[in-house]
N, C-alpha and C positions, 0 to 999 in steps of 0.2 A: 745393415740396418737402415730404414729408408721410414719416414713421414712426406705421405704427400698429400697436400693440400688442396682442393679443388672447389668449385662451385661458385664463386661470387660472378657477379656480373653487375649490370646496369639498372637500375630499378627505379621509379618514381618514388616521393615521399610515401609512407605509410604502406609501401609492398614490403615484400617479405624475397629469403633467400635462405637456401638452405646450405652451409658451407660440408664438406667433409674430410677426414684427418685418417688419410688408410697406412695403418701401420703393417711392418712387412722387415722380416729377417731375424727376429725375437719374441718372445714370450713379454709379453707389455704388464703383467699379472703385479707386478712389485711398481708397476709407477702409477703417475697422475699424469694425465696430456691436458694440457695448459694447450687455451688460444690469447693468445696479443693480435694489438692490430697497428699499424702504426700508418700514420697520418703524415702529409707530406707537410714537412716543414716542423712535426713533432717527434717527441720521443717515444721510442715503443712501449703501449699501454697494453698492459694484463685486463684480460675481459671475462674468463672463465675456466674454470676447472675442473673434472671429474678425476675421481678415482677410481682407476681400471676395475680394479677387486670391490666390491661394496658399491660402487656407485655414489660414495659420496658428492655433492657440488658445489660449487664456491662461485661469486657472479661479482665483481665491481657496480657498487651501486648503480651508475647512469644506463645499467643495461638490465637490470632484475625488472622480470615483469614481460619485458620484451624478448627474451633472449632465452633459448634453453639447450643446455647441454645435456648431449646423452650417447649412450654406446651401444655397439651390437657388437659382441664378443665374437661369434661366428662368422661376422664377416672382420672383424679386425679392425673396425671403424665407431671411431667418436663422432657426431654431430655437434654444428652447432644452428642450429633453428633460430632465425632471424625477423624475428614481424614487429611492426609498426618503425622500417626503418625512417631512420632522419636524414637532413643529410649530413651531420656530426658523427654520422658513423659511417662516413665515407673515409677508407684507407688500405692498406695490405693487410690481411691477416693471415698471421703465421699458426700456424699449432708445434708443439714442444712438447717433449716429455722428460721428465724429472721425477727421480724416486718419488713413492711415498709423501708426496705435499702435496696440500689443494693452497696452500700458501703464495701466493709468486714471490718469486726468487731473483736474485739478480740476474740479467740474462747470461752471464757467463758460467752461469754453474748448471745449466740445462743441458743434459746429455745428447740431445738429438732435435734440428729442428728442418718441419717442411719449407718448405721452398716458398712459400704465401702466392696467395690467392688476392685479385683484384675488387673490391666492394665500394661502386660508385653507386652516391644515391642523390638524386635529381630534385630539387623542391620545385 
């Protein structure tokens, strides 16, 4: 079972980036994939949620508005669409998946997580 995480890069203030979270070795259909991001020198911050089935979403305030998660079942892949970044949203961002929650959870109770992705952003 494998999460891999891709897509950040370098961006000036107010660009955009589209991260993605390709799941591969199981049927994802009973969880949620959570993305965090974690900042250097902080601890790792839950940013968003989807649920596989339903497509429910769940956002941390400081990113509603700017930030949208979404999935394509066919290809096995959650996004998460990143515009008007800052550069307070410069850090790693992992994706995760965990049964059935759009809640964040402690990070040790997360079944499976990608390898994270680099998201530098320039003012």
């Amino acid at each position: 079972v494998q999460l891999q995480a891709f897509g950040g890069g370098l961006v000036q203030a107010g660009g955009s980036l589209r991260l993605s979270c390709a799941a591969s070795g199981r049927t994802f259909s009973s969880y949620a994939i959570h993305w965090f991001r974690r900042a250097l020198g902080k601890e790792r911050e839950f940013v968003a949620a989807i649920l596989w089935s339903g497509g429910s979403k769940y956002y941390v305030d400081s990113v509603k508005g700017r930030f949208t998660i979404s999935k394509n079942n066919a290809e096995n892949t959650v996004y998460l669409q990143m515009n008007s970044l800052k550069p307070e949203d410069t850090a790693v961002y992992y994706c995760a998946a965990k049964i059935g929650t759009l809640v964040p959870r402690p990070i040790h109770e997360y079944d499976y997580w990608g390898q994270g992705t680099q998201v530098t952003v320039s003012s």
